[in-house]
N, C-alpha and C positions, 0 to 999 in steps of 0.2 A: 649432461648439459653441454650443448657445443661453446665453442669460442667466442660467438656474439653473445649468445643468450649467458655466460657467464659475465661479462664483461655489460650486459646489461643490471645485473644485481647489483652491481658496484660502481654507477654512477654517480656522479656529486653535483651538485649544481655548482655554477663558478661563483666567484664573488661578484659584487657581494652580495651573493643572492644563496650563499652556500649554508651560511648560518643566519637562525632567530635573533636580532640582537636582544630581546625580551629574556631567552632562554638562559641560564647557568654553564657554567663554565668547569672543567676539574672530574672531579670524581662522579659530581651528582650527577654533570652531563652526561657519562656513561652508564651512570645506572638508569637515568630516561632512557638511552638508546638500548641498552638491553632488557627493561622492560617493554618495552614499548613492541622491540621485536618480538618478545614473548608472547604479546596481546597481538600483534598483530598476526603471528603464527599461529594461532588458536592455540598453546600452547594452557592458556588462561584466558576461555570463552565464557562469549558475552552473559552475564544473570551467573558467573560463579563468586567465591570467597577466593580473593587471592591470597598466596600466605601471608603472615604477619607479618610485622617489620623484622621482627629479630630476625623470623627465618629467612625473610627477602635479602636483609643484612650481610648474612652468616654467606648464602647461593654467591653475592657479591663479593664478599669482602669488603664492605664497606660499614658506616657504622649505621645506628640505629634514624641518627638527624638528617646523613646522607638519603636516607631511603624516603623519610618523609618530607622531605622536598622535594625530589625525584615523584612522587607519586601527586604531591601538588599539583606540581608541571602538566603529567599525564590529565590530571582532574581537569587541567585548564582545555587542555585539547579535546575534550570529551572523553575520556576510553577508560577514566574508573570514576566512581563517588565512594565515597566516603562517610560510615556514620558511626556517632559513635558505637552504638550497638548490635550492628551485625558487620563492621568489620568494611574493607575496601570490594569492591566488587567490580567489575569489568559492566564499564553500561553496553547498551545496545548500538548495534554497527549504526543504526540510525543518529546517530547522537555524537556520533563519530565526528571528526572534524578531519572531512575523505580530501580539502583542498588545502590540508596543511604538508608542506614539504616534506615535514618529517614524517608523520605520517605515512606517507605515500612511501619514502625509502625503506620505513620499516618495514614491507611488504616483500615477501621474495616474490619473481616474474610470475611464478609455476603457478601462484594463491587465484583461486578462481575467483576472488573479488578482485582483483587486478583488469579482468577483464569484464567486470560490470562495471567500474570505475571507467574505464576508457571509453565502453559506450557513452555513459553517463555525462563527463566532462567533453567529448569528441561534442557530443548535440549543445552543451552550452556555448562550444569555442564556436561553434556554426551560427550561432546568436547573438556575440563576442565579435569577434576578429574580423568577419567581412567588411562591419562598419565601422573597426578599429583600422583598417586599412584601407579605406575611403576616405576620413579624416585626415590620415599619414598622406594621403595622394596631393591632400588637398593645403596640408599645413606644415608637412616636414620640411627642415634647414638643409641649407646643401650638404652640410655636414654629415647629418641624420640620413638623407637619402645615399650618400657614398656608401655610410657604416652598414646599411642595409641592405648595400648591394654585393659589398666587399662579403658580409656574411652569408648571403645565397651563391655567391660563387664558389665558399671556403667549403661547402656541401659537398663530400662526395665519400658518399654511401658503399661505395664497393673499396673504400683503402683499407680498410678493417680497424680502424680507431676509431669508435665509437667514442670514445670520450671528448675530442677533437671535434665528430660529427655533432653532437649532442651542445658540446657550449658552442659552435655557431649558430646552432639552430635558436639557443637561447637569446644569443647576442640580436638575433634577428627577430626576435617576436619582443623582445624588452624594451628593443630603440625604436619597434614599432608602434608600439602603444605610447614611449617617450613621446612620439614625432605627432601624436594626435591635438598635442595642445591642450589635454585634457586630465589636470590632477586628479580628477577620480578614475580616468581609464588609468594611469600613470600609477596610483595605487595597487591595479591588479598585479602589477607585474608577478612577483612570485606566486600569485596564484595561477596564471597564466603560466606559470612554467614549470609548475608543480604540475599541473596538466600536462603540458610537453613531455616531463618524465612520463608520466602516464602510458603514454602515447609508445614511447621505447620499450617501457618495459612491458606492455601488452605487443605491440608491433613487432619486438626482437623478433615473442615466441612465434606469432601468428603465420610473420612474412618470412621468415627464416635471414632474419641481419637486416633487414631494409625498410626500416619503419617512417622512412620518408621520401618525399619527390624533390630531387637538386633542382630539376627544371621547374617543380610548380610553384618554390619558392624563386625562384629566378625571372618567371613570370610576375608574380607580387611585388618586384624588387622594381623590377622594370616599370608597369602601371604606376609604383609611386615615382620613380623619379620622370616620368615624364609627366606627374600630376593628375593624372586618370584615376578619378574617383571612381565612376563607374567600372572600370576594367580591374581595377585594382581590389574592389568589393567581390564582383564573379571569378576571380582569379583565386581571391583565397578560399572562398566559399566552394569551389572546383576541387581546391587541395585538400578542403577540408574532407570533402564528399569522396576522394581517392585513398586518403588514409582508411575511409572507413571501407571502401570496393580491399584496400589491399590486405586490410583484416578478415575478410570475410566475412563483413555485415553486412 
């Protein structure tokens, strides 16, 4: 694994967009994220009996109450059910809940559902964001339009920090759906950026480090602050269409 494509595995979302606030905190929050990498590794695939709790427990070091919370959690996401008589079992990727954040981080870059997922979310955002950034052209604050240009400029994909690349890129697609005027686009955000991971950690592998365009968000940034709804719909709809050209879709 080269130095992007590592350094793609170990992305965070920024605040406060980094954690669930729904989700636990402490031990159990570990034991999700170690389960959760397990099921998302195939480690414990979909239609098995995952081990018990004691034994889940013991693998942990955690106690018996930690594990069954922990696997609530999991339940709530989709990725096991529960009964009482045949035990916890890993449901079907379909069932999966592929636009949760965490989710998506439990996945290493290499997992070849990472890049059905990118397809997958790539054509929502193209369904998504054009007219998310038509709105933004049309209703962003001066403020809004600065923060979003200030973040297309903070884009540059060849310095080699990805982590620095990656939360501009969030800053800039968060304050763009902020800027639509619209509490239900405003609610996607972290799905919208749980996608954006997506996007990195299938683009790491694909483009070799350069899973994005400085300039095509720099064009978006432009069309909204001079108001161009039009320009500003074909412009993200263009970046959109270039992410998928630089994946080799």
């Amino acid at each position: 694994m080269n130095e992007h494509r590592a350094a793609a595995s170990g992305l965070h979302l920024p605040a406060p967009f980094d954690r669930d606030p729904s989700l636990p905190t402490g031990a159990t929050r570990k034991a999700v994220e170690t389960i959760g990498r397990r099921i998302a590794g195939d480690l414990y695939v979909p239609g098995e009996v995952m081990p018990t709790e004691l034994e889940l427990a013991s693998s942990l070091g955690v106690s018996r109450t930690t594990v069954r919370d922990a696997i609530k959690v999991l339940s709530g996401k989709g990725l096991v059910r529960t009964a009482r008589r045949y035990g916890t079992r890993v449901c079907p990727v379909e069932e999966w809940n592929l636009l949760d954040a965490d989710v998506v981080g439990w996945h290493e870059p290499a997992h070849a559902r990472v890049r059905m997922m990118f397809v997958q979310t790539t054509e929502l955002r193209c369904i998504l964001e054009p007219e998310a950034a038509a709105l933004a052209a049309e209703r962003a604050t001066d403020e809004q339009r600065s923060i979003i240009s200030e973040a297309a400029q903070a884009m540059h994909p060849g310095d080699g920090d990805l982590q620095a690349l990656f939360e501009a890129d969030c800053r800039f697609h968060a304050t763009m759906l902020d800027a639509t005027g619209n509490q239900m686009m405003r609610q996607l955000r972290r799905i919208i950026l749980a996608m954006v991971r997506i996007s990195y950690e299938f683009g790491v592998l694909a483009a070799d480090g350069e899973p994005v365009t400085r300039e095509g968000h720099i064009r978006v940034a432009e069309a909204i602050a001079r108001g161009d709804a039009a320009l500003a719909r074909q412009s993200m709809a263009d970046m959109l269409q270039s992410n998928r050209s630089t994946a080799g879709l």
